[in-house]
LUMVEXZA-213464 format. One line per 4 residues: for each residue y, z, x of N, C-alpha, C, O. Coordinates in pm, whole numbers, plus 32768, in hexadecimal, padded with zeros to 4 digits. Layout:
BEGIN
Y Z X Y Z X Y Z X Y Z X  ...
end
This chain:
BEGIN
7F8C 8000 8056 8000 8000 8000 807A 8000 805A 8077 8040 80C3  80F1 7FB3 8030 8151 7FA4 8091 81BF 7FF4 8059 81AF 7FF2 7FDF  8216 802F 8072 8286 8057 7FFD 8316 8023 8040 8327 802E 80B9  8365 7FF6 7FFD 8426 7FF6 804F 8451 8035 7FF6 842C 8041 7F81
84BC 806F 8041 8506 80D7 8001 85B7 80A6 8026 85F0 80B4 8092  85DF 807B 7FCB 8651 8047 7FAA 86E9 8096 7F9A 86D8 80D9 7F34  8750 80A9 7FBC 87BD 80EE 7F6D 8804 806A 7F5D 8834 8020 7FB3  87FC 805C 7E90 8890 8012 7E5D 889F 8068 7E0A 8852 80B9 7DD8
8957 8043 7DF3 8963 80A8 7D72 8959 80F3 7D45 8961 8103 7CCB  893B 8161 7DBB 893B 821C 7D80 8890 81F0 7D41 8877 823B 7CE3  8838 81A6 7D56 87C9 816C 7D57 8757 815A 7DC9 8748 80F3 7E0B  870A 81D1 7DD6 8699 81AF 7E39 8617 8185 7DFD 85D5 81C4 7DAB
85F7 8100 7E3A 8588 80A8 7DCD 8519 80AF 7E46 8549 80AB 7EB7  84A6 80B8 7E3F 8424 80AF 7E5C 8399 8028 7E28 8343 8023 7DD0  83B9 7FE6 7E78 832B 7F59 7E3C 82A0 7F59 7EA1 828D 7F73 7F17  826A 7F3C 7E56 81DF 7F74 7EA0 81B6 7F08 7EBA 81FA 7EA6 7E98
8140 7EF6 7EFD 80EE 7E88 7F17 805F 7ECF 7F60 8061 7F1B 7FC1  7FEE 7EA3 7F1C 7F93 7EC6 7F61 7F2D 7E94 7FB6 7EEA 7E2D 7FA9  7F29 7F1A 803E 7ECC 7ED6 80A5 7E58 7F0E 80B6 7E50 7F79 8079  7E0F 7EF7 80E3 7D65 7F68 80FE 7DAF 800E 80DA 7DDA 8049 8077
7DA4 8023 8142 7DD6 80C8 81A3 7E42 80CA 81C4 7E31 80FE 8232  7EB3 80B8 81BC 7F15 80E7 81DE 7FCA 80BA 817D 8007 805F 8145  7FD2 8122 819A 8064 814B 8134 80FC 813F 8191 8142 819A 81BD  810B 80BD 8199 8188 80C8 81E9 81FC 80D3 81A4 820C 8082 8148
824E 8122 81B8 82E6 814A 81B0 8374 8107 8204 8384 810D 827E  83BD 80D7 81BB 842B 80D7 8212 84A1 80C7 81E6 84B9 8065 819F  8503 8120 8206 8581 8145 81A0 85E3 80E1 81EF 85F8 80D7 8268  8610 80A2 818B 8680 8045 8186 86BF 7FFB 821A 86F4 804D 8266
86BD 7F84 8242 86E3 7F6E 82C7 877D 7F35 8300 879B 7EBE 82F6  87CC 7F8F 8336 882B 7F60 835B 885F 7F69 83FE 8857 7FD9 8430  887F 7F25 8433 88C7 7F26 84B1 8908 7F97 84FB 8964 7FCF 84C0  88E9 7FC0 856C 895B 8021 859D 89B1 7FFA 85DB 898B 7F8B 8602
8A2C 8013 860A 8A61 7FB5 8651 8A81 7FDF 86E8 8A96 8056 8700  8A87 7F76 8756 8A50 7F8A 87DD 8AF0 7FD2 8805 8B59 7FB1 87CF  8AE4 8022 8859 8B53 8066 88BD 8B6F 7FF8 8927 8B01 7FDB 8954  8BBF 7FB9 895B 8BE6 7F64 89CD 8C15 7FA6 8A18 8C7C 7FE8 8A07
8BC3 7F9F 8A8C 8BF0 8011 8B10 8C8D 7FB6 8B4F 8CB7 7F42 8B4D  8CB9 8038 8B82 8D3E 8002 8BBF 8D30 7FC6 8C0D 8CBD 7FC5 8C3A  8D7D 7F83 8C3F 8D8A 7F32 8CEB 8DAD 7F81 8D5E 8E09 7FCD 8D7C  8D19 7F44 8DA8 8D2E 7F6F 8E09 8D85 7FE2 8E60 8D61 8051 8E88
8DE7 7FAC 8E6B 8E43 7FD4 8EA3 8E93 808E 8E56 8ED5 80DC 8E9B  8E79 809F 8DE9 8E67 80EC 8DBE 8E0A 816A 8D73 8E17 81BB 8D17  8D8B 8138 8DF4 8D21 81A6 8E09 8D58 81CF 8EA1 8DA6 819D 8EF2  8CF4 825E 8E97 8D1B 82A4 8F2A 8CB8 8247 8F91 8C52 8209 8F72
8CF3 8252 9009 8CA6 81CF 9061 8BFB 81D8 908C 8BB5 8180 90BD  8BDE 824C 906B 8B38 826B 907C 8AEC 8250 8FE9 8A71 825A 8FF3  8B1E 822E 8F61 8B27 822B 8EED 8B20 8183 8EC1 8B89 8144 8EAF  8A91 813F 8EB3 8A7F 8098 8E92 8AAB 807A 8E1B 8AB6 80D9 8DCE
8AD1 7FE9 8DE5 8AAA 7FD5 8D63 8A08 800E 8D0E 89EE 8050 8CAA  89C3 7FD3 8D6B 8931 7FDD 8D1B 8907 8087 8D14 88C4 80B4 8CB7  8936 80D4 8D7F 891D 8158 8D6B 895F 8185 8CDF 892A 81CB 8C89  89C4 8158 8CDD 8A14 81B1 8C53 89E4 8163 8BE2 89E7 8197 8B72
89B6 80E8 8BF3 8984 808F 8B8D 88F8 80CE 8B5B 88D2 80A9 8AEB  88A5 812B 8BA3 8831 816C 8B86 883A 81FF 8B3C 87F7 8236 8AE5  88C3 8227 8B98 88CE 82A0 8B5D 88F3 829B 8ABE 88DD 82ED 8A64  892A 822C 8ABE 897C 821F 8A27 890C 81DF 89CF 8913 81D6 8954
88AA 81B7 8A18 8833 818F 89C1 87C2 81EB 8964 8788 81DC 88F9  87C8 8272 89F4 878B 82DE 89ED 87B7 8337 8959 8775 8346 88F2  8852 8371 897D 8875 83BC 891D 887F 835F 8880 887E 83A2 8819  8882 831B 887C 8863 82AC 87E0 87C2 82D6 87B5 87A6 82FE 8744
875F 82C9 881F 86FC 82B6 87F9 86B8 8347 87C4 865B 8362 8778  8728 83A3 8820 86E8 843B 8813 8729 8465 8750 86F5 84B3 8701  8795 841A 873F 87B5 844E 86BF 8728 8454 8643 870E 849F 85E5  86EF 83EE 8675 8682 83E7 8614 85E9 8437 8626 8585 8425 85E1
85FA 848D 868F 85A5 84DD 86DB 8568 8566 864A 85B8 85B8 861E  84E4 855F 8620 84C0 85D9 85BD 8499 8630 8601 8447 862D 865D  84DE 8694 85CF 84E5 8736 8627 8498 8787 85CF 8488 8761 855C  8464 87F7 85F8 841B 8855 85C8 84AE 88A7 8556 851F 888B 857E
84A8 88EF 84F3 84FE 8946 84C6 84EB 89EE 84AB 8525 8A3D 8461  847D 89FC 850B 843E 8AA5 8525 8411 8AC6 8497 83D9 8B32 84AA  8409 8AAE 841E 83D9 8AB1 83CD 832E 8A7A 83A3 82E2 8AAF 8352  8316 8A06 83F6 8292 89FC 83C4 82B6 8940 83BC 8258 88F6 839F
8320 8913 83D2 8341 88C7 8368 83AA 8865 83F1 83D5 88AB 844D  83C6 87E6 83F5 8405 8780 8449 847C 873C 83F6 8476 8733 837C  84C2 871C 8426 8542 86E0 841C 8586 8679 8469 8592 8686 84E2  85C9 85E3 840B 85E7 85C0 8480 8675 858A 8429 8672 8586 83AE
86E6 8564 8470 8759 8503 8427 8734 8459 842C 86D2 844D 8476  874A 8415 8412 8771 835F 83FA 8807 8362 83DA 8846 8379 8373  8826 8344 8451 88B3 8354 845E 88F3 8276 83FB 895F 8254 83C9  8875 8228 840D 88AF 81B8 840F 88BF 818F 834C 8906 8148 8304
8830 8208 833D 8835 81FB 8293 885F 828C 826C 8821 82BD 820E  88BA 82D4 82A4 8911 8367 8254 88B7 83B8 821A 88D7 8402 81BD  881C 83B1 825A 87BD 8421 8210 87A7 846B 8280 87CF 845C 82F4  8745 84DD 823C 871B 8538 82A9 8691 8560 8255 868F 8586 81E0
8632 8553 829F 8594 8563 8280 855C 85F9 8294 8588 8633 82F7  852D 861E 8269 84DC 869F 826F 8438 8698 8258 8404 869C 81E8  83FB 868E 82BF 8368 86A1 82D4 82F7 8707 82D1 82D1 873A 833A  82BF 8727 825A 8239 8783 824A 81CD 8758 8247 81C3 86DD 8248
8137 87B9 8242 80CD 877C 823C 80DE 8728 81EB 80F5 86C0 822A  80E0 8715 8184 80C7 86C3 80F7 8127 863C 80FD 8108 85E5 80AB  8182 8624 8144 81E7 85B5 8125 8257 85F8 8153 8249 8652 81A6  82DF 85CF 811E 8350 85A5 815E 839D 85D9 80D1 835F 85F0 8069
841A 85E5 80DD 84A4 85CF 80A8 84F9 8588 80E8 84F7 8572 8161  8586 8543 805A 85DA 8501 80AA 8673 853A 8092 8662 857B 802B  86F6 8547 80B3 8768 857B 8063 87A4 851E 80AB 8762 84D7 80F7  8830 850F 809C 88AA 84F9 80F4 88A2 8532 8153 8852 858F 8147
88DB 852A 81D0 88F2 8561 8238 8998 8599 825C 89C8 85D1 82BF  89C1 857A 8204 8A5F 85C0 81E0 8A96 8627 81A3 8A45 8681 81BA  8AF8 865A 815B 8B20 86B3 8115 8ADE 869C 8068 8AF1 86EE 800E  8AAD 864C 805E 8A85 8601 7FEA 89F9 8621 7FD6 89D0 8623 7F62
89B6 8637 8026 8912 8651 802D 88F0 86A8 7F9A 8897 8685 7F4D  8958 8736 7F7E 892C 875A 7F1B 892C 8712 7E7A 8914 8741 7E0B  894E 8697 7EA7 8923 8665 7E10 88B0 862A 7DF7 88BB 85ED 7D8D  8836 861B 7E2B 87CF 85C0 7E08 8770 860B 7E8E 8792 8648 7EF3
8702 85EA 7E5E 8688 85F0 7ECA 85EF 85C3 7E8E 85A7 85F7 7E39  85E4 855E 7ED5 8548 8501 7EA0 84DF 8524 7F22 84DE 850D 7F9B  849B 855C 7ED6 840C 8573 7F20 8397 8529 7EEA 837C 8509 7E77  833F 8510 7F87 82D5 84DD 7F65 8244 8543 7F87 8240 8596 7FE3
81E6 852C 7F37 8186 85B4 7F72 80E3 856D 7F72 80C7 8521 7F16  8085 8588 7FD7 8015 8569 7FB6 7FAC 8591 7F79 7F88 85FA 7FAE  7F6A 8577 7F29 7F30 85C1 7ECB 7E8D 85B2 7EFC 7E4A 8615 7F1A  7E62 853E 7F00 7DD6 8513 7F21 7DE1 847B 7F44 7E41 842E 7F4C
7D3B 846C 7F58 7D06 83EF 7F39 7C81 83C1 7EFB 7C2F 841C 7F0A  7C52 8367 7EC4 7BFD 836D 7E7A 7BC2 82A6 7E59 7C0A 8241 7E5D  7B50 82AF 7E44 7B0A 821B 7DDA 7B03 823A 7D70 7AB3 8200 7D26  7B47 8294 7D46 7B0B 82B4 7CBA 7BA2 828C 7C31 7C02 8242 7C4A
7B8F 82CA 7BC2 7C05 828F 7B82 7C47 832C 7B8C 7CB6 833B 7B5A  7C0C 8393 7BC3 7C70 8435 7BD3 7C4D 8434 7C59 7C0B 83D9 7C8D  7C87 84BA 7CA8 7C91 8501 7CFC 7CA0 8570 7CEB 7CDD 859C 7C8B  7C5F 85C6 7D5B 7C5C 863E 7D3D 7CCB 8674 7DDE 7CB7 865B 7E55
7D37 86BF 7D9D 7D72 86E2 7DFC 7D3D 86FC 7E8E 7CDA 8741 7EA6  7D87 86BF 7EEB 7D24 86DC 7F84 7D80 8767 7FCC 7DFA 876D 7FD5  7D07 87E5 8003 7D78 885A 7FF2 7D64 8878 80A0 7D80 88E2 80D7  7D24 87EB 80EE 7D4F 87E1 8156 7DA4 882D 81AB 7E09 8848 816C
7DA8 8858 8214 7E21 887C 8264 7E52 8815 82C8 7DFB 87D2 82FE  7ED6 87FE 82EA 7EF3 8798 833E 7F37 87EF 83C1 7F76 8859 83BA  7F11 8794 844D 7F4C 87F8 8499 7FAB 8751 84A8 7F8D 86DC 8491  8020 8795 84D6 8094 872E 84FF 80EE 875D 8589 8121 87C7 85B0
80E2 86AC 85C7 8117 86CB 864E 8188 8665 865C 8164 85F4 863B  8207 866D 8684 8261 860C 86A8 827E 8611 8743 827E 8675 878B  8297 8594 8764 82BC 854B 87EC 831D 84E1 87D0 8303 847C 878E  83AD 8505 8813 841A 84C9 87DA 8452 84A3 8735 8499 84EE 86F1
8427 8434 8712 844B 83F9 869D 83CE 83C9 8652 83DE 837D 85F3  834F 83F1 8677 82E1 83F4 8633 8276 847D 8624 8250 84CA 867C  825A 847B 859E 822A 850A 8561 81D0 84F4 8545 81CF 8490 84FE  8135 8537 8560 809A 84EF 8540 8096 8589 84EC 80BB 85F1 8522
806D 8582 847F 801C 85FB 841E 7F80 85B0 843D 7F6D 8536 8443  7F23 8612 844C 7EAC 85FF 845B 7E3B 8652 8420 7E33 86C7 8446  7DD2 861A 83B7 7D7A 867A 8398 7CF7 8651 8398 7CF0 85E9 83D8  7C9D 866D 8374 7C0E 863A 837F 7C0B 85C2 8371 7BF2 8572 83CB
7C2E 859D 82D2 7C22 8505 8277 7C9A 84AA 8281 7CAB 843A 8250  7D02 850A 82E4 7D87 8482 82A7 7DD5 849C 831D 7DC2 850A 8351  7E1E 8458 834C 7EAB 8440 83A1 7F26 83FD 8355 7F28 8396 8313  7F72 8442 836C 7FFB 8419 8335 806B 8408 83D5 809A 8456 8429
806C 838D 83C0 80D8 83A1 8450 8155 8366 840B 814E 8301 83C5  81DB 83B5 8425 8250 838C 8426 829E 835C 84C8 8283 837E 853B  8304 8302 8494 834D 82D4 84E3 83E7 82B2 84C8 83FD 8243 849A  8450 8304 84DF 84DD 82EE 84F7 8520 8295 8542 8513 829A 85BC
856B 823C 850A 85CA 81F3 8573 8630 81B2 8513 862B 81C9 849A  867F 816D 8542 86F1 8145 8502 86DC 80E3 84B8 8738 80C8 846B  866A 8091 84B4 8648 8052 8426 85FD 80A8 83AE 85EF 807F 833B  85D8 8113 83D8 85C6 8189 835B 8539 81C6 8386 8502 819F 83ED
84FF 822A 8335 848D 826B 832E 8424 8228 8316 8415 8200 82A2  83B9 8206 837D 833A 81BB 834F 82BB 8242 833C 82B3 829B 8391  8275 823F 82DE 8244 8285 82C0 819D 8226 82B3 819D 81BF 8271  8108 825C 8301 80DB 820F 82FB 802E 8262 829B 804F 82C4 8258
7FE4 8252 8297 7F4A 82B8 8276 7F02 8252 829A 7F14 81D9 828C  7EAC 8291 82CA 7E05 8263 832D 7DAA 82B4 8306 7D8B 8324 8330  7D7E 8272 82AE 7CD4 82CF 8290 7C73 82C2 82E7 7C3F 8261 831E  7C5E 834A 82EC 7BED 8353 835F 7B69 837E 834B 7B14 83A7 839A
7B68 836C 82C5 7AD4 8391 8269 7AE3 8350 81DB 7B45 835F 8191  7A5A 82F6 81B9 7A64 82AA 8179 7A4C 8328 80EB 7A00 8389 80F3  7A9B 8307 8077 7A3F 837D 8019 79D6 8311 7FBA 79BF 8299 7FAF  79A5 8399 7F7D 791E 832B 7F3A 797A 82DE 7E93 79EA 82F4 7E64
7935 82A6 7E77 7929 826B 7DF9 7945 81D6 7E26 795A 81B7 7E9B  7943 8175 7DAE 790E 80D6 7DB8 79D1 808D 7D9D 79F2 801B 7DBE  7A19 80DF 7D6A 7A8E 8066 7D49 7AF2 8076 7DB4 7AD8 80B6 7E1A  7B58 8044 7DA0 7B9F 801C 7E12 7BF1 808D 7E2B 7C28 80C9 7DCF
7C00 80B6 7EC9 7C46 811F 7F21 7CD2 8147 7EC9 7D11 80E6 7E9E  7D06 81C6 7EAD 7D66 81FE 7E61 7DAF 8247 7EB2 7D72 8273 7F14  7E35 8267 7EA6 7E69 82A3 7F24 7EDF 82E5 7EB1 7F44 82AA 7E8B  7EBD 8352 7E8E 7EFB 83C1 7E3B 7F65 83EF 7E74 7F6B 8416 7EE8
7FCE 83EE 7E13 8069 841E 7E54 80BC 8455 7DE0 80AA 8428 7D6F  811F 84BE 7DF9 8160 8516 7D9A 820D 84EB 7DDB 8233 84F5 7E50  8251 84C0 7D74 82B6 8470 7D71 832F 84C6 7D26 8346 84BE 7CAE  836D 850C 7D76 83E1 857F 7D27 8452 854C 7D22 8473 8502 7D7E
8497 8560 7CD0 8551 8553 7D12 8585 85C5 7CC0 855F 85D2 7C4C  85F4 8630 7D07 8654 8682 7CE6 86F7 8635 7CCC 8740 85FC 7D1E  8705 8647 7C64 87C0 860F 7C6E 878D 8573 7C3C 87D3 850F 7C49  8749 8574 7C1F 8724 84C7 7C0A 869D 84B8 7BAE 866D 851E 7B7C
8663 8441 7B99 8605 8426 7B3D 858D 83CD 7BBC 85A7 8393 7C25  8501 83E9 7B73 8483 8386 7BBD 8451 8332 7B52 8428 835C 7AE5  8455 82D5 7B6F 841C 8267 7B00 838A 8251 7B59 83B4 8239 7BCA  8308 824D 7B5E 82CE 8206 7B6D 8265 81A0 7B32 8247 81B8 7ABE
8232 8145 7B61 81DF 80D2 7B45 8192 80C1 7B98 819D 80DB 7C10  812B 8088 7B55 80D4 8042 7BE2 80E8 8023 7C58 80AA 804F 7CB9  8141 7FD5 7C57 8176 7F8E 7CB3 8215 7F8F 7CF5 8240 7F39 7D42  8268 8014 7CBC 82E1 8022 7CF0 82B8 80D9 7CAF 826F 8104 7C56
831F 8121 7D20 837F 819F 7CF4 83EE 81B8 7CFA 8403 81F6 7D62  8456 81A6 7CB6 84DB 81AC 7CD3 8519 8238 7CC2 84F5 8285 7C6A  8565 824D 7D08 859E 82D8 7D02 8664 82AF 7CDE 86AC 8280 7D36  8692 82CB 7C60 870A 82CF 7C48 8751 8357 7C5A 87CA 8362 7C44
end
C-alpha cells in the first residue's frame, strides 16, 4: 500500500495504492532553498568554499535528524513542510511545527496484520532505534522504518512473518484527527 500525504486548503488528503508488504508514506514535497556561500574573499583564509559548502549541507540535513524525547517516544521537525512528527511504538503523529500546532493533530497507529477479513489486535512490543533521520521500530512480525527529509516523512512496513489464512495480505491502521475530521475509504484517508 502506498499512501501521499498532501497539504491543500487547510486539507490533508491521503490516496492509497496497493503493494505486496509495504506502506509507504510521504508528506507533501517541496524544495528547500540552497544557502550560496560567500566569495571567497570573504571567508577567513584557512576557511574553503567547499568546506563551508559541507558545513551548510550538514546543519540542513541535521534539522531533519529524529531525536529521542526521554519519554519513551521520538521526535523530529520538517522544517520544508511546517510539521513536526512524533514517533511511538504503534505509529506516528503529525501537528504544525509553529505556534499553530495546537490546532489539529492527525495520527496514524498500527493495529495488525492479517488474510483474513478481521484482525485481531497485535499487542506486540516494538523496540525502536534512530540513527540521524531514520527511525526503525522493530518487533517479531513487523518493521516499520521511518525516514525524514525535506521532501517529507516516508514511512515504510516489512513483514517479517507471513500470517496464516488464504486472502490477500491486510495491513490494519487507526486513522485519528484532533481539531479536524478523518474521512476514510478504501483507497484514500483524508484528514480536514
Amino acid at each position: 500500500m502506498a499512501l501521499l500525504i498532501t497539504q491543500e486548503k487547510g486539507k490533508m488528503t491521503t490516496r492509497s495504492n496497493i503493494l505486496a508488504m509495504l506502506l509507504f508514506l510521504l508528506v507533501a514535497v517541496r524544495a528547500t532553498a540552497q544557502v550560496q556561500p560567500p566569495p571567497q574573499s570573504q571567508l577567513p583564509d584557512d576557511v574553503s568554499i567547499s568546506w563551508w559548502q559541507q558545513v551548510q549541507k550538514n546543519i540542513r540535513e541535521s534539522e531533519y535528524h529524529i531525536r529521542p524525547k526521554g519519554d519513551g517516544s521520538f521526535s523530529s521537525p520538517n522544517r520544508a513542510q511546517n510539521l513536526r512528527f512524533t514517533y511511538s511504538e504503534r505509529g506516528f503523529s503529525a501537528t504544525r511545527r509553529d505556534s499553530l500546532a495546537h490546532l489539529w493533530k492527525a495520527e496514524f497507529a498500527y493495529i495488525g496484520i492479517s488474510k483474513q477479513e478481521s484482525v485481531e489486535r497485535d499487542e506486540s512490543r516494538f523496540e525502536l532505534n534512530a540513527d540521524a533521520n531514520t527511525l526503525v521500530a522493530t518487533s517479531e512480525g513487523l518493521l516499520m522504518r521511518y525516514r525524514n527529509d525535506e521532501k517529507g516523512m516516508r514511512q515504510d512496513f516489512i513483514v517479517k512473518r507471513k500470517p496464516s489464512g488464504k486472502e490477500r495480505l491486510r495491513l490494519w491502521l487507526d486513522a485519528k484527527m484532533t481539531g479536524g475530521k478523518v474521512a476514510v475509504k478504501p483507497e484514500a484517508v483524508s484528514f480536514v
